[in-house]
C-alpha positions as CSV (number, residue, x, y, z in Angstrom):
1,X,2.1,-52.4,-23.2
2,X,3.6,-52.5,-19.9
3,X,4.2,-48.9,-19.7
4,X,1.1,-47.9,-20.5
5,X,-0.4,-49.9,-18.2
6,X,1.8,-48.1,-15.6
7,X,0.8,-44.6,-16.9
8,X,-3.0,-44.8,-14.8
9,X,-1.7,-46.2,-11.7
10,X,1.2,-43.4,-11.8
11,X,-1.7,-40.8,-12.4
12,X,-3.8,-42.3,-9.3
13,X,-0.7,-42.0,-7.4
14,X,-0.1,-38.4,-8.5
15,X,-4.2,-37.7,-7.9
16,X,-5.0,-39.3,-4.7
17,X,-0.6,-38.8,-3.1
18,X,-0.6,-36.3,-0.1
19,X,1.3,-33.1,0.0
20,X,4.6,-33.1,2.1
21,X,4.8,-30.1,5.0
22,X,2.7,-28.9,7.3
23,X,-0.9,-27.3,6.3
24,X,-1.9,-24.3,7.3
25,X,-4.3,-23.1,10.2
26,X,-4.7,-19.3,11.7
27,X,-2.1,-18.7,14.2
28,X,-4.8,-18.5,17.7
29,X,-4.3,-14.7,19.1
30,X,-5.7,-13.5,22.0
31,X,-8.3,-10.6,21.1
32,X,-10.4,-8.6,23.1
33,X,-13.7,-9.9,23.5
34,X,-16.7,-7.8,22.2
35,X,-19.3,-6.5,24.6
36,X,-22.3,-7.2,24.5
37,X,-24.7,-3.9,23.3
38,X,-21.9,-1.8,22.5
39,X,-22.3,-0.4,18.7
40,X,-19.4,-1.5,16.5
41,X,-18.1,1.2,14.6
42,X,-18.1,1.1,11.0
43,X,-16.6,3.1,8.3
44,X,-17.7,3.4,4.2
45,X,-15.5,2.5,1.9
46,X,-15.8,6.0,0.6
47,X,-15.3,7.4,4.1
48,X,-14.0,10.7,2.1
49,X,-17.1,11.7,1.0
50,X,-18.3,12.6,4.6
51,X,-16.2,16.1,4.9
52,X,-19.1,17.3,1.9
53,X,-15.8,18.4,-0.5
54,X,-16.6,17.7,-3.9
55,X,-12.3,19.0,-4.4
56,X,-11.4,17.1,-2.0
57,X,-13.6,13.7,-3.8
58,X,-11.8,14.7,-7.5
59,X,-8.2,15.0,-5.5
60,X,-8.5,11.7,-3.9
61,X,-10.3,9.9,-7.5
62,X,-7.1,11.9,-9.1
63,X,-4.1,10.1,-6.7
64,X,-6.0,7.0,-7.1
65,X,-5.7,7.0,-10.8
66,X,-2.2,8.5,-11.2
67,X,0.1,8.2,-7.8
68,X,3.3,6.4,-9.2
69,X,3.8,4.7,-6.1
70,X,0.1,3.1,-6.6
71,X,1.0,2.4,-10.2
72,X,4.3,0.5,-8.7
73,X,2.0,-1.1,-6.4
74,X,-0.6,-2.5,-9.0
75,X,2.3,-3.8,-11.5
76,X,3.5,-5.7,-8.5
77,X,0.3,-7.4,-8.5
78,X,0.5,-8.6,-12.2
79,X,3.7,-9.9,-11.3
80,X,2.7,-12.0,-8.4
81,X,-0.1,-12.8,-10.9
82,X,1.8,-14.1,-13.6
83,X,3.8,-16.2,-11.3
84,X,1.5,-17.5,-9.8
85,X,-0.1,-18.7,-13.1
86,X,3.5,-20.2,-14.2
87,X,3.4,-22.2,-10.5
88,X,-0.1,-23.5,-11.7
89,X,1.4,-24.8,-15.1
90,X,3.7,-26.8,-13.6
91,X,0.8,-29.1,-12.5
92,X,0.1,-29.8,-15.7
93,X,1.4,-31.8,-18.6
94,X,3.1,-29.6,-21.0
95,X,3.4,-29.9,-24.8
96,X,5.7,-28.9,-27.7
97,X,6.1,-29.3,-31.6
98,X,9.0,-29.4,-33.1
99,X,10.8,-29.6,-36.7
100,X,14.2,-29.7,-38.2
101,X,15.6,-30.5,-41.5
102,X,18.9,-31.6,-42.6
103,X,20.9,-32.4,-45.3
104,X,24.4,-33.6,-45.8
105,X,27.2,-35.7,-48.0
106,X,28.7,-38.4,-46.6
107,X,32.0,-39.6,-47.6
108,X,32.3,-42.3,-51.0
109,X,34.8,-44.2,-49.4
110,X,32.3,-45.0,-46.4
111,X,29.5,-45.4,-48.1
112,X,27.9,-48.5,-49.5
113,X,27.7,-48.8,-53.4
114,X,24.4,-47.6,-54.8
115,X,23.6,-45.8,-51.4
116,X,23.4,-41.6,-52.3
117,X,26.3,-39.6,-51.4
118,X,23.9,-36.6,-50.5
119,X,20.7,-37.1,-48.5
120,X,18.0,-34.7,-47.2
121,X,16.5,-35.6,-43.3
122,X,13.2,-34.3,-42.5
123,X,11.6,-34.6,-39.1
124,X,8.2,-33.8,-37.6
125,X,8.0,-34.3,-33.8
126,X,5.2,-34.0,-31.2
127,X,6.7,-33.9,-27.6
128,X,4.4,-34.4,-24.0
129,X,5.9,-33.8,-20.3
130,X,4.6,-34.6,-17.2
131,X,6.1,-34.3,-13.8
132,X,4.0,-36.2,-11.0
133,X,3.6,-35.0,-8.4
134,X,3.8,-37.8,-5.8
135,X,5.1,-35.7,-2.9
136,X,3.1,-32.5,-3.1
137,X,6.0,-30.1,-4.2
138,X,4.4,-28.8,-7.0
139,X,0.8,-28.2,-5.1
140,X,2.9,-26.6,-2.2
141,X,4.5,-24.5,-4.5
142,X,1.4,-23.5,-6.2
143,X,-0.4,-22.5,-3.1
144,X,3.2,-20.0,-1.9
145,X,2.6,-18.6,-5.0
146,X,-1.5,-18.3,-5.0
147,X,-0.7,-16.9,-1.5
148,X,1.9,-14.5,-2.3
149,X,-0.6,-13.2,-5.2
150,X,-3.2,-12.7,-2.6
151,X,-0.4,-10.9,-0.4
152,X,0.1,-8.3,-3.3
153,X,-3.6,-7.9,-3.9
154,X,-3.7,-6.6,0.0
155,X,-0.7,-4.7,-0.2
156,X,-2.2,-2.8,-3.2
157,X,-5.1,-2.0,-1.2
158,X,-3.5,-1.2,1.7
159,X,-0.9,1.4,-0.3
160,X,-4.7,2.9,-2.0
161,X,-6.0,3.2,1.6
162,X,-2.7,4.9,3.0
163,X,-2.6,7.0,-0.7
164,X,-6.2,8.5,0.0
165,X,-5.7,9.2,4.1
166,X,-2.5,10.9,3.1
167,X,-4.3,12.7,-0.1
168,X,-6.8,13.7,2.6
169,X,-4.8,14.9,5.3
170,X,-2.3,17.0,3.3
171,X,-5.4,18.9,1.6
172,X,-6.5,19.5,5.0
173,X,-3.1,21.0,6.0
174,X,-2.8,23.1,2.7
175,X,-6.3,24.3,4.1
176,X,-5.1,25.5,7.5
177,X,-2.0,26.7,6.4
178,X,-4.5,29.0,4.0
179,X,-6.4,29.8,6.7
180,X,-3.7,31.1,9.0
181,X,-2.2,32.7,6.2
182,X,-5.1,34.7,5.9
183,X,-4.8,35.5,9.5
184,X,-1.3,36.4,9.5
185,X,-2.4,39.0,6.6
186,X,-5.5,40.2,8.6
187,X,-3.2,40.7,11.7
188,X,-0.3,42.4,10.0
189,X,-2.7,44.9,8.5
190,X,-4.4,45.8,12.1
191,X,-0.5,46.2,13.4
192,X,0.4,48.2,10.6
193,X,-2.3,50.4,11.3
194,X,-1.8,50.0,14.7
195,X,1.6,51.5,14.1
196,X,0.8,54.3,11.9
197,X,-1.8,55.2,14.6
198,X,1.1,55.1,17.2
199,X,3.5,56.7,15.4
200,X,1.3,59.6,15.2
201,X,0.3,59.9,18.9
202,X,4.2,59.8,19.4
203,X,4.9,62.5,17.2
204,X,1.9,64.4,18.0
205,X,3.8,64.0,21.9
206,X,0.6,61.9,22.9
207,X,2.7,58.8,23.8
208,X,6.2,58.2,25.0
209,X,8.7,56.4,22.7
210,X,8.7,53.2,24.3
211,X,5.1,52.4,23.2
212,X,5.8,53.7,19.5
213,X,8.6,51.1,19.7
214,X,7.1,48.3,20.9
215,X,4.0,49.1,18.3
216,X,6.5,48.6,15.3
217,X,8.1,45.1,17.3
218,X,4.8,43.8,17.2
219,X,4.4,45.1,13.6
220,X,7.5,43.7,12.4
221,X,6.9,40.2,14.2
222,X,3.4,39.9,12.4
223,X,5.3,40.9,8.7
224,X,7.9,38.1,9.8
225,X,4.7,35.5,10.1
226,X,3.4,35.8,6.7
227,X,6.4,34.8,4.7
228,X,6.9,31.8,7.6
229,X,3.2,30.2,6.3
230,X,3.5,31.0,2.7
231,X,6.4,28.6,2.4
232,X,4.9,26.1,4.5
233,X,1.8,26.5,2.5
234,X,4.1,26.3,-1.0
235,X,5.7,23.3,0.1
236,X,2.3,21.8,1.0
237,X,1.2,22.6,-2.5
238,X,4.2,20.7,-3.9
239,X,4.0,17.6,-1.6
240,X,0.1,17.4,-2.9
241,X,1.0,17.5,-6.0
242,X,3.7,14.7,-5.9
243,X,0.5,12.5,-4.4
244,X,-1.5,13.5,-7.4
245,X,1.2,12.1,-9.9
246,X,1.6,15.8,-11.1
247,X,4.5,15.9,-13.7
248,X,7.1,18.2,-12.9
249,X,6.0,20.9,-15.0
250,X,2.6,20.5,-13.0
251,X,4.5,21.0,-9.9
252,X,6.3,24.8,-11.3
253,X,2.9,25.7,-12.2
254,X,1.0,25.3,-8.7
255,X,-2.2,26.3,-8.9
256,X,-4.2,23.6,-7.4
257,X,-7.9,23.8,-6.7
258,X,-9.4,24.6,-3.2
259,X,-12.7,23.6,-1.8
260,X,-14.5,24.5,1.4
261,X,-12.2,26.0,3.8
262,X,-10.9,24.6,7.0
263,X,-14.0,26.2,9.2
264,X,-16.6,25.4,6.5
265,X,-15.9,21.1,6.0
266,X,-18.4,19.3,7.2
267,X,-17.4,17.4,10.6
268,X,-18.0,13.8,10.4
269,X,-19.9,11.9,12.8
270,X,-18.5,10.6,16.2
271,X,-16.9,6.9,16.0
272,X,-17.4,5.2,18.7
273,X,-14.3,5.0,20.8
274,X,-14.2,0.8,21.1
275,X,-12.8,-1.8,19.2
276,X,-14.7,-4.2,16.3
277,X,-14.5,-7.3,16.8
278,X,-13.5,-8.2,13.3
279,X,-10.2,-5.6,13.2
280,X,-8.8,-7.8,11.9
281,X,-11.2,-8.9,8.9
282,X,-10.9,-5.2,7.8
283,X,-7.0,-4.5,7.6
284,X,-5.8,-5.3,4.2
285,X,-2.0,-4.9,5.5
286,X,-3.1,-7.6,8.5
287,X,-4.6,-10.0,5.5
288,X,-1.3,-9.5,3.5
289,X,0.6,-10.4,6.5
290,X,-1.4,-13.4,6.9
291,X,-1.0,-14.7,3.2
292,X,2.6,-14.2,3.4
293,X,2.6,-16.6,6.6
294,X,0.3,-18.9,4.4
295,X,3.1,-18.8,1.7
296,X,6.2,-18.9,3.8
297,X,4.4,-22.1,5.2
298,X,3.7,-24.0,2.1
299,X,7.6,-23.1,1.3
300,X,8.8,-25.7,3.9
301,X,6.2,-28.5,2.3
302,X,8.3,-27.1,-1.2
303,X,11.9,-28.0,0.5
304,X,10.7,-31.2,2.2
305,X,9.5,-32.5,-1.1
306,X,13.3,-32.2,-2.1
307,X,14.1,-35.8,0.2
308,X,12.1,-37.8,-2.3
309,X,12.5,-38.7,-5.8
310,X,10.8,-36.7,-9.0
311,X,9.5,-38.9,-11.5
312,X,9.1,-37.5,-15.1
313,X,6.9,-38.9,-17.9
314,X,8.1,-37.7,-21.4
315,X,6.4,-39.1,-24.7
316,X,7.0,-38.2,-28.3
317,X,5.1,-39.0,-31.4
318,X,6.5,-37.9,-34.9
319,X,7.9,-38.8,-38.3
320,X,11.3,-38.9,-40.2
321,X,11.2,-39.2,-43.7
322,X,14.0,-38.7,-46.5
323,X,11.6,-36.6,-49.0
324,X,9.3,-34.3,-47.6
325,X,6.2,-36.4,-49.8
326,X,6.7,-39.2,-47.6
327,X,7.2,-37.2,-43.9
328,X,3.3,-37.3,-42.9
329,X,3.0,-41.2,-44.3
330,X,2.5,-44.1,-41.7
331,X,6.0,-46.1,-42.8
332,X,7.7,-42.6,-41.7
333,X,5.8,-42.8,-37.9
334,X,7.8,-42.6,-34.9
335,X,7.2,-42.9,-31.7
336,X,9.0,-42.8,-27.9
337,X,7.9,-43.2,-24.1
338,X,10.4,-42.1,-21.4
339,X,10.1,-42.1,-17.3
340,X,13.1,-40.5,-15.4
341,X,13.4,-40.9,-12.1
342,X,15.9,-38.3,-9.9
343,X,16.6,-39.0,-6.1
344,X,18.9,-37.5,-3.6
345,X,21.4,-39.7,-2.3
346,X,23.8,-37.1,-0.6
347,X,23.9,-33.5,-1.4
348,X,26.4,-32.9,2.2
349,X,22.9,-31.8,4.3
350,X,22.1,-29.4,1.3
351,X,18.4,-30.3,1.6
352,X,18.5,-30.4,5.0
353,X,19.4,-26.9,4.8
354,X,17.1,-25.6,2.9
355,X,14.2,-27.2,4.7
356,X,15.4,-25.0,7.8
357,X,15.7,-22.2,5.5
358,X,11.9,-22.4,4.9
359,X,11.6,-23.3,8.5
360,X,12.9,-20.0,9.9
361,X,11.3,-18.0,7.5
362,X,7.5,-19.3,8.3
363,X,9.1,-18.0,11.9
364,X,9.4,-14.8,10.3
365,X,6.7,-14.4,8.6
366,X,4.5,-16.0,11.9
367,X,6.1,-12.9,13.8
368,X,5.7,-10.5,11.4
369,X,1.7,-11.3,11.4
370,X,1.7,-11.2,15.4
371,X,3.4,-8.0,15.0
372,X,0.6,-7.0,12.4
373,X,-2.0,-7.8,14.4
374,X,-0.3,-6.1,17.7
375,X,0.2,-3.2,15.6
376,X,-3.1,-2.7,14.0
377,X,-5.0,-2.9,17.6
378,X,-2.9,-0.3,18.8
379,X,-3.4,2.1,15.4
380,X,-6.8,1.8,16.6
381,X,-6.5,2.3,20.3
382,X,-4.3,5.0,19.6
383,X,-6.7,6.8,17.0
384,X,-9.7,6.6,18.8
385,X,-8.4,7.9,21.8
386,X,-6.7,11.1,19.3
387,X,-10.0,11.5,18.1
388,X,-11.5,11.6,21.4
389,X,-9.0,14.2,22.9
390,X,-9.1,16.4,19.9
391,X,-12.8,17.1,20.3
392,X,-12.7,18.2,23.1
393,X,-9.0,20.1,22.4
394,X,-10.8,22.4,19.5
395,X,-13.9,23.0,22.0
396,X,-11.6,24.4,24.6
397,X,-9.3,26.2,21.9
398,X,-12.8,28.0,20.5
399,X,-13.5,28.5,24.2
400,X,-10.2,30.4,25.2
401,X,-9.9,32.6,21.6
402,X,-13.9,34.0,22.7
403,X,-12.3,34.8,25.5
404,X,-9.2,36.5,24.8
405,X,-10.6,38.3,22.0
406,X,-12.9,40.3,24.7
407,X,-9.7,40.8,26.8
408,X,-8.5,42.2,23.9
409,X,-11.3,44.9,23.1
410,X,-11.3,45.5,26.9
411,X,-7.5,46.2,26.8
412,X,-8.0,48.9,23.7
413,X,-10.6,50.3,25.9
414,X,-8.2,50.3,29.8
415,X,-5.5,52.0,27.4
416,X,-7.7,55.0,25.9
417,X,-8.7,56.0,28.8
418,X,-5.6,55.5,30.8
419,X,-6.1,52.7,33.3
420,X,-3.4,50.3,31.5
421,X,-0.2,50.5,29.7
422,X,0.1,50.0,26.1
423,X,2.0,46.5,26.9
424,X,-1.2,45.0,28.0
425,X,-2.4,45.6,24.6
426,X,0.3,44.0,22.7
427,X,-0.4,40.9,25.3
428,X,-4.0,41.1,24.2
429,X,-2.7,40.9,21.3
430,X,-0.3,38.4,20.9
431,X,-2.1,36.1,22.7
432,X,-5.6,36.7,20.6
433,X,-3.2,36.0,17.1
434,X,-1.6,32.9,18.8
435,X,-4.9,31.7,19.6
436,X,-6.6,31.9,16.3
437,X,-3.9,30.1,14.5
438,X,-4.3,27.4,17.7
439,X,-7.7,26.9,17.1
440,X,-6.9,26.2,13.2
441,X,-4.5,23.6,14.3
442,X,-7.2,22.3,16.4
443,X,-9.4,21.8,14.2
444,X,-7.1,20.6,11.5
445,X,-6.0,17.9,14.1
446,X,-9.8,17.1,14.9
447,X,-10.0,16.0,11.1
448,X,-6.6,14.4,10.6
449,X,-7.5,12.2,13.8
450,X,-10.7,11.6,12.2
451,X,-8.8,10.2,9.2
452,X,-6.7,8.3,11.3
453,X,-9.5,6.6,12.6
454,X,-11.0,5.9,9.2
455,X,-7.4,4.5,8.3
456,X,-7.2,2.6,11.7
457,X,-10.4,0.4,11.1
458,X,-9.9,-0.8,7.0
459,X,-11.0,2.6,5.5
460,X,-14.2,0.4,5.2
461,X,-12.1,-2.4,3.3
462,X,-13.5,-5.7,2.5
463,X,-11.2,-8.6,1.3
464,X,-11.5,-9.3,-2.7
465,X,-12.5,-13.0,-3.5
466,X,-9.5,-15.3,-4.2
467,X,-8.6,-15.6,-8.0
């Protein structure tokens, strides 16, 4: 009777008992302040969807559904999930069956007369297990394990939100490098018939040598480019289709759609170049850093709880009979109550150890957020001031290829009527092909800066409830 009167006081204990180690509150950091009428940029959480690509839209819903490293990513979760459901059990009392039968001959010249040689044993058990609590190690560890579940959640995110800037940007380079290509093939055409032209003139006695020469340099430097972009374009194709989870057979084959081209996207609106005051809300990687400082934190509470003595409560109710007709009968009822108690005494500073294990790694982890936070202001410092420069990089670029492409025409025209040397033509030239493929890279910069923007400020993430 006594130890079941002992059994609610232990559970009160257990209940009402606090949890060993520090709890947790929100490292303070020193943000900028928000001012006052200045419009917060925002981003949707299908930010994609503003370069009007309906390839680009299936290519991004395509990684998100097949990218290995995403799948890797999302099994992590279940993991973190299902250990964090075991941490949970251990809160609560646990409960087993159990059976066994045996059967054996005992010796006739230990055994009493008239007792049988041979006998058959049958047991029945029901077994309960309870550890209590008293010292918070089991709540700590169930909140470093809720924590780290959340972490993995965020990581997941943040690996889908890297997955669909990356998808993004390498379509936009396999864009530009088609683009160009189709530059370089434009260009080499005009310099081969450039050449022909001059090779003509030469043998007609029109022109000296010299400029028939330099007309197949310039030919042969323009045959050299198109190769040049073809394998950067292949190799963009291939690195695309690794994003996509293509299988390797996908990858020999190629052939991957195309959407609008590089000149025909769609340029998303202007973000405005200053900081929201709730980065920090937005980055999943920032949150994940957070709830592994939340975790690495309720670690130490975990190795404290080690000083103090675990008390375990183990109860069994069953029945052991002879013959199995009278196993389940109330003369074959048996019953048992056990409460263990463990404590330290002196483990050579073992514990001691471990609690400054867990000490130095909620350092870690505290610096590691810092750092996240330090990090993910200047993403967005650095982004929005990218985005601002390439603006007004692709104006100038468009600018300066208007204007070399009439110094070109006006070149042709000095040359056929003898005012200039052919070699200001080839200048024209040169500089008119290097400026087209400038202004491509302009503009490809313009959108990957754009993405990086996107990327910089949550891809318009918002943190999933806790589970």
């Amino acid at each position: 009777m006594l130890k079941r009167a002992l059994i609610p006081v232990a559970v009160a204990l257990a209940v009402s008992a606090c949890a060993v180690g520090p709890d947790y509150s929100r490292p303070k950091v020193e943000l900028p302040e928000a001012q006052a009428g200045q419009a917060q940029p925002t981003v949707s959480a299908d930010w994609w969807k503003q370069f009007d690509d309906p390839v680009l839209n299936q290519l991004i819903e395509e990684a998100v559904k097949s990218n290995l490293d995403l799948q890797a990513s999302a099994a992590r979760v279940e993991q973190a999930a299902a250990q964090a459901g075991i941490a949970r059990a251990a809160l609560l009392p646990s409960l087993g069956a159990s059976g066994s039968y045996q059967s054996g001959r005992t010796s006739a010249l230990t055994t009493a007369p008239g007792t049988p040689l041979v006998a058959d044993l049958r047991t029945a058990n029901l077994t309960a297990a309870w550890e209590l609590d008293l010292w918070g190690k089991l709540r700590r560890g169930n909140e470093a394990a809720r924590a780290s579940y959340q972490a993995s959640r965020y990581d997941r995110d943040a690996a889908q939100l890297a997955l669909s800037a990356q998808v993004a940007q390498t379509y936009f380079q396999l864009r530009a490098f088609d683009a160009q290509l189709d530059i370089a093939k434009r260009t080499l055409q005009s310099r081969e018939e450039s050449l022909q032209l001059q090779t003509k003139r030469f043998h007609g006695g029109l022109i000296s040598e010299l400029d028939q020469r330099q007309a197949e340099a310039e030919a042969a430097a323009a045959r050299a480019a198109v190769p040049q972009i073809a394998r950067s374009l292949e190799q963009t194709e291939t690195a695309l289709g690794v994003l996509l989870g293509h299988s390797p057979k996908q990858l020999v084959a190629g052939n991957l759609n195309r959407g609008k081209d590089i000149n025909s996207l769609a340029s998303p609106p202007d973000v405005p170049a200053n900081l929201p005051a709730s980065l920090l809300e937005r980055r999943p990687d920032v949150a994940s850093s957070e709830q592994q400082l939340i975790a690495a934190n309720a670690n130490i509470g975990v190795a404290r709880a080690a000083y103090f003595p675990s008390i375990n409560l183990t109860g069994a109710l069953g029945s052991q009979s002879l013959s199995l007709d009278s196993l389940f009968t109330s003369p074959a009822r048996t019953w048992g109550f056990a409460a263990n108690l463990a404590a330290p005494i002196f483990n050579f500073g073992a514990t001691g150890y471990g609690v400054d294990a867990a000490s130095a790694g909620q350092k870690q982890a505290l610096a590691l957020y810092q750092k996240s936070v330090q990090s993910a202001f200047k993403d967005a410092l650095d982004s929005l001031a990218a985005n601002s420069a390439a603006r007004d990089i692709v104006q100038a670029q468009t600018t300066q290829l208007t204007a070399l492409n009439r110094t070109l025409k006006l070149a042709g025209l000095r040359y056929d009527n003898g005012y200039s040397s052919y070699l200001d033509v080839l200048d024209a030239q040169r500089n008119s092909f290097q400026a087209e493929l400038n202004l491509v890279s302009a503009k490809l910069d313009r959108l990957n800066t754009t993405i990086s923007v996107y990327k910089a400020l949550g891809g318009g993430w918002e943190a999933p409830k806790p589970q």
